[in-house]
N, C-alpha and C positions, 0 to 999 in steps of 0.2 A: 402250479401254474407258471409257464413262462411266457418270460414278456421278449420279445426279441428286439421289439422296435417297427416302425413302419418300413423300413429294408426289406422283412420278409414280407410283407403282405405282397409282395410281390417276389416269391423268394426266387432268388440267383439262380440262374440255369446251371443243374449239374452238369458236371464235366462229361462230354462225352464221349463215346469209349469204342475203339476198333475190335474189340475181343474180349470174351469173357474171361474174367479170370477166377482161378479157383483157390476159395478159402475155406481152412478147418477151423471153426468155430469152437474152443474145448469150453465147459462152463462146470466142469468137474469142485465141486467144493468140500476141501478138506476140512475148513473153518467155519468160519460165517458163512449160512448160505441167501443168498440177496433175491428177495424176490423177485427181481427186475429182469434174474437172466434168462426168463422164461417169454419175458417181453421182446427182452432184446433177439431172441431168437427167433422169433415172428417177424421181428424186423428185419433183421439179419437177410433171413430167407427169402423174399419180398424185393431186395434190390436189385434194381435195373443194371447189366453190364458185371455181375457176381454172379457165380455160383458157389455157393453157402453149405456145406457137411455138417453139420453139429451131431456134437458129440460128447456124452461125458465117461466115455470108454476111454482111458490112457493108456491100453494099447494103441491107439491109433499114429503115436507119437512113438517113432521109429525111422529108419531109413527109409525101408521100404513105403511104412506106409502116410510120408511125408513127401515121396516122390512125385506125385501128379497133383500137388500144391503148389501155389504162388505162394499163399502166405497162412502163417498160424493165426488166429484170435484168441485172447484168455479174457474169460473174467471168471475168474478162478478164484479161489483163498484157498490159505491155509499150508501144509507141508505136502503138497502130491507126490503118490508114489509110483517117482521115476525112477528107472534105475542106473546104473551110472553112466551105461550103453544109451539109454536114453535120452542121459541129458546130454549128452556128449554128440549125439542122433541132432538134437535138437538146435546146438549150437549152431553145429557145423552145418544144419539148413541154412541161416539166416546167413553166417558168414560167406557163403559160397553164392551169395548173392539174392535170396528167397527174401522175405518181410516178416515181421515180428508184432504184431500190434494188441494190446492192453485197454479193458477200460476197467475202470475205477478199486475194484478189490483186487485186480492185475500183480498191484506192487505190496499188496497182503500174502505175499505167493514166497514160498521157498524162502526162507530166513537163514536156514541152512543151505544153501548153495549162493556165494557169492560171485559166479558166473552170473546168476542171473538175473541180480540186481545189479552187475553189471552193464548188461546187457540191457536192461528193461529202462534202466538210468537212476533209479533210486528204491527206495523202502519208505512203505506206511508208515508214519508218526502221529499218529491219531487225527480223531475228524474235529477238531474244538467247537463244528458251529452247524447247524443243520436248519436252514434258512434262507432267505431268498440274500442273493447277495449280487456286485455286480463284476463283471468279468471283464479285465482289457486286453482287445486282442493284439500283444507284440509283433506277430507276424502277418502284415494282412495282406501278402504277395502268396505265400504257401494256400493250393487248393482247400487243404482244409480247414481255415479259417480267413479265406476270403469274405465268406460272403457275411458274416456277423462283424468286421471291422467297424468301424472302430473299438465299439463295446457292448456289451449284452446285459442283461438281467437273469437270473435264473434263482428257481428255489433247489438246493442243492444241499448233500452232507457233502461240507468239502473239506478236502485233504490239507495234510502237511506232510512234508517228508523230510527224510535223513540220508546219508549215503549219496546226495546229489550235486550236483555242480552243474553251472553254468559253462565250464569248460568241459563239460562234456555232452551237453550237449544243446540242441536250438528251442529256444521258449519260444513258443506258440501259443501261449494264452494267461494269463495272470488273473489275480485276485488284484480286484482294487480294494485296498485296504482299510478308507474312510466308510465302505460302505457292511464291516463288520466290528465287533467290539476286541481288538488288539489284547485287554484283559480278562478275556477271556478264560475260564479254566480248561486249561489243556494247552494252551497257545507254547508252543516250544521255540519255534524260528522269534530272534531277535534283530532279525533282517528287513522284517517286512518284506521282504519277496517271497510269494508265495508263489510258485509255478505251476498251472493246471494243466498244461498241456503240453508235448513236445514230440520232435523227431530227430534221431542219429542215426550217422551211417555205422555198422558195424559190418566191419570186415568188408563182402561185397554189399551187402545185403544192408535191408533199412529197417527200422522200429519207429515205431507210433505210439504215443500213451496218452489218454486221456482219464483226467481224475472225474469227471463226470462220469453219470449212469446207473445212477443210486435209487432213483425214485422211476418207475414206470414212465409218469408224464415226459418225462428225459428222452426216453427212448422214440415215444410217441411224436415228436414235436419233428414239420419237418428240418428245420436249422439243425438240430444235432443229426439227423439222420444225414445232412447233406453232408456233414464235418465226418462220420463216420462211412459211409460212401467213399467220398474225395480221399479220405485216408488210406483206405482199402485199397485202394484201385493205384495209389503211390505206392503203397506196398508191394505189391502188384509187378511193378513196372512198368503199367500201362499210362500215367503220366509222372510227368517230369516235375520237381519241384526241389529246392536247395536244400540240406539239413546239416549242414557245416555248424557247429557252434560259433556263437557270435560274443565271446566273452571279454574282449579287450577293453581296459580300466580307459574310459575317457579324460581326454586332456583339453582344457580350455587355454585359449592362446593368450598369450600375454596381452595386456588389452583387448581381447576379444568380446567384452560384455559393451556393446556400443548401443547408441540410439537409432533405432531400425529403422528412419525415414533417412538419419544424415548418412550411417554407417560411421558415426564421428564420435568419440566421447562423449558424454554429456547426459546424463538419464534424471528424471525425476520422477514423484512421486504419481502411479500410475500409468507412470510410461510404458509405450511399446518397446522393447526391446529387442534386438537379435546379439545370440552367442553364436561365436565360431570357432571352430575348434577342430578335433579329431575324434574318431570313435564315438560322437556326442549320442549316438543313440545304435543299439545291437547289429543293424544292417537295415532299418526299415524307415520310410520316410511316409509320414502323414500327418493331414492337416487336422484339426478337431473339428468336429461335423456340427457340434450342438455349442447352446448357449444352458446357462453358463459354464465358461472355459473348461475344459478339466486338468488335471494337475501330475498327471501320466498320460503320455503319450508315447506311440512306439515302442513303449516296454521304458521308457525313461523320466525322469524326476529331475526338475530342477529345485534349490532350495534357497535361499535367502536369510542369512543365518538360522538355517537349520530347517525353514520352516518351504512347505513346495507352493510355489506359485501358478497360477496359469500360465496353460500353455494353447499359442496358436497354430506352431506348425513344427514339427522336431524331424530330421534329418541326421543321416552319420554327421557333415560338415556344417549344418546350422539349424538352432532353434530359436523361434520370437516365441516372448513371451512378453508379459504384463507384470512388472513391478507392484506389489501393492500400494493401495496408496497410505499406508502406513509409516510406507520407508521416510526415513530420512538418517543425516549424517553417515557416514562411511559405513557398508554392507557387506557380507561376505556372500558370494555366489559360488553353488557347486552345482555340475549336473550327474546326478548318478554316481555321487561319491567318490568325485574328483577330487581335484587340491583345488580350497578356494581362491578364487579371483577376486579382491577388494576392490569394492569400486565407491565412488562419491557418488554420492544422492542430491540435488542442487533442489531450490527451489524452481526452477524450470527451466528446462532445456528444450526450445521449442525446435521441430524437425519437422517438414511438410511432404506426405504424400503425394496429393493430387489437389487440385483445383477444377472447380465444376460451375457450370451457369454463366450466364448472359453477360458478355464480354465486350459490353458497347458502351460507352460512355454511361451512369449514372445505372448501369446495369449492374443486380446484386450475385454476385460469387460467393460460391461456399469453399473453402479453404479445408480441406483433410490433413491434419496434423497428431503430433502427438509431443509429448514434454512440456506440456500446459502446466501442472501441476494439480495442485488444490483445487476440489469442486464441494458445491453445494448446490443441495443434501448430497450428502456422502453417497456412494453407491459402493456394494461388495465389489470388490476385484476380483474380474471374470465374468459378472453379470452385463448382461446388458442395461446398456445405458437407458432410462425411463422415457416415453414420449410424452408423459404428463407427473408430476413438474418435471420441467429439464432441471437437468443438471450443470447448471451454470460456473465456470470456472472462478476462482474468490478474488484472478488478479486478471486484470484486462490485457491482451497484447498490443502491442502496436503492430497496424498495419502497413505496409508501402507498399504501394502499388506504382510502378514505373518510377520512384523516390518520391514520389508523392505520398501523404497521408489519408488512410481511406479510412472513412469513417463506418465503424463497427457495430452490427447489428445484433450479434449474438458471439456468443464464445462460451462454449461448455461441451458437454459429451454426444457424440454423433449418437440420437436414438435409434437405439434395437441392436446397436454394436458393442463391444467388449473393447476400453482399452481407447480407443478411436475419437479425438475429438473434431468437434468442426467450428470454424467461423465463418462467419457470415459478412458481407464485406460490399462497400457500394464502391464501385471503379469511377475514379474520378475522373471530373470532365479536361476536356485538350487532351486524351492521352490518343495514342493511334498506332498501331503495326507492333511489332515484339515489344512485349515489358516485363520487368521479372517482381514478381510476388516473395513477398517477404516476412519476415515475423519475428517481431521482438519482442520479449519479458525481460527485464530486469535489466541485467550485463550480458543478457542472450541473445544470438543474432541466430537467425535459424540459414537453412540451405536455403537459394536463390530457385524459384522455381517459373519459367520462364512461359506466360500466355500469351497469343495477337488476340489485341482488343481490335474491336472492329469499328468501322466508323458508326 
């Protein structure tokens, strides 16, 4: 069963397409043979803007009779017998500009020909888990994993592999890793990256591989049917989409871990954060859609001596995130297995967003902040904040409102937000035209944030 999310109950309009193209389907299995590719070749044949050959005759796989193909398909296993003409036939398709696309026992294929785990970007390393697990999509600009962004559910035997790298080539879809058992037996990658999906240019020509496609319901579902579509049809040539690898080791800037309302030094416990930096995430920029926060985004990780925190929005040049509120005294921060950034953890560092509501003398404003610190009842970092009990901060701020003292109604976490707190605040009476709002804890003055009160 898969779960995709309410995305698809209205699923994304596929891409659509000026001309058929044509693809050979090979489903030849030397090895394991998977019941699925009898599905998938139902499927296959079925799509709109394809036209579909299937095949498990490896003759087919020649110059000649590769010539009035756009692109190959495998899902294949085992040692097929090509011969040297033919693999050398096959190569030099895909390099001379043709597509190459794999799904799931793809990279079970040819152990003996190192072209074409070249080619394909890696080699099977066993499946350690075969279960519903949940998937993040790194790329959610690429047609074939637009329309499941940010992240999916699926029951799946999923892969690992060897022989691969990120420098060769663009991850298009990850294993989120909290949502599998890491000790698993069989478990080989000590990376935790696991990569389920991807695309490279070779030579002229482009490759697609997906480690999904194991189970029937897989094939059935339309989400992957659109992901295998969209891929196809890039294969193709018929559209356009990047597949440069995005490998470059991210560097956080010196001082760069700052408080995301001031942009200033100063973070406490639960605070909103933003990092700035370089390469902070592969080439994709997106925001998290759901609550609670999640901990990968754009294919990237932040950590907090070691450990990954929420994230709100990740970007190559900036990521906010959520401090937990466990931090205190001096932290190490890395994104994606940088060099860390030490930073001080304060008892509060307060920093103001926005200010909201009735701005007339004796009228109550709600204040959007963050670097409060300590709340009670606790709340998980990442979750949203409770609308019954609030969550009340442990120390009060001071208010000023035009240098006046405004007396404070609430102060604790904005409900149904992650991270987000709000005060509450009566505008004192004589004030009139520009005044600036303000906010102190401790030895913390926060940013000046400027309302007209009205008569």
């Amino acid at each position: 069963m898969l779960r995709w999310g309410l995305l698809l109950l209205a699923l994304a309009p596929l891409v659509a397409v000026a001309a058929t193209r044509r693809v050979l389907y090979v489903y030849h299995s030397a090895g394991f043979r998977h019941d699925s590719i009898v599905t998938a070749r139902q499927v296959l044949e079925r799509m709109e803007g394809l036209e579909v050959t299937s095949t498990e005759d490896l003759s087919r796989i020649s110059a000649d009779g590769l010539r009035n193909f756009d692109a190959v398909f495998f899902f294949t296993s085992g040692e097929l017998g090509l011969s040297e003409r033919q693999k050398q036939d096959l190569l030099a398709f895909v390099r001379d500009g043709k597509g190459f696309g794999g799904a799931h026992s793809a990279t079970d294929t040819f152990y003996g020909w190192p072209e074409y785990g070249e080619m394909i970007g890696g080699y099977f390393d066993g499946h350690p888990w075969a279960q519903e697990a949940a998937i993040d999509v790194e790329d959610p600009d690429h047609p074939a994993t637009a329309h499941l962004a940010p992240s999916f559910r699926i029951t799946e035997e999923i892969y690992q592999f060897r022989a691969w790298s990120r420098a060769q080539v663009r991850v298009l879809q990850t294993l989120d890793v909290r949502s599998v058992d890491l000790r698993a037996q069989g478990v080989n990658r000590t990376d935790g990256d696991f990569a389920l999906a991807w695309v490279r240019n070779y030579g002229r020509g482009r490759v697609f591989y997906t480690a999904l496609g194991h189970f029937d319901e897989t094939w059935r579902h339309p989400g992957f049917q659109a992901t295998i579509r969209n891929a196809l049809l890039w294969l193709g040539g018929e559209i356009p989409a990047e597949a440069t690898p995005r490998a470059a080791r991210p560097t956080v800037g010196a001082g760069g871990v700052v408080n995301a309302a001031t942009f200033r030094e100063g973070v406490s416990p639960g605070s909103l954060v933003s990092i700035f930096g370089i390469g902070l995430t592969s080439g994709s920029t997106m925001a998290a859609a759901t609550l609670p926060l999640p901990v990968k985004l754009a294919g990237t990780i932040v950590t907090m001596n070691g450990t990954p925190v929420p994230l709100l929005y990740a970007s190559p040049g900036q990521i906010n995130a959520q401090l937990p509120f466990e931090a205190q005294g001096t932290v190490e921060v890395s994104v994606a297995g940088s060099a860390r950034e030490r930073v001080r953890v304060e008892a509060a560092a307060p920093g103001i967003f926005a200010v909201t509501g009735d701005r007339r003398p004796g009228g109550a404003v709600s204040i959007y902040a963050t670097g409060l610190g300590a709340v009670a009842p606790r709340v998980t970092s990442g979750a949203a904040a409770p609308v019954s009990p609030l969550s009340r901060t442990v120390a009060e701020p001071v208010v000023t409102i035009g240098g006046t003292r405004a007396a404070v109604r609430f102060s604790g976490l904005a409900p149904g937000f992650a991270g987000l707190y709000q005060v509450d605040a009566v505008v004192p009476p004589g004030l009139a035209g520009a005044v600036d709002v303000v906010l102190e804890m401790g030895e913390r003055r926060s940013n000046a944030v400027s309302i007209t009160v009205s008569p």
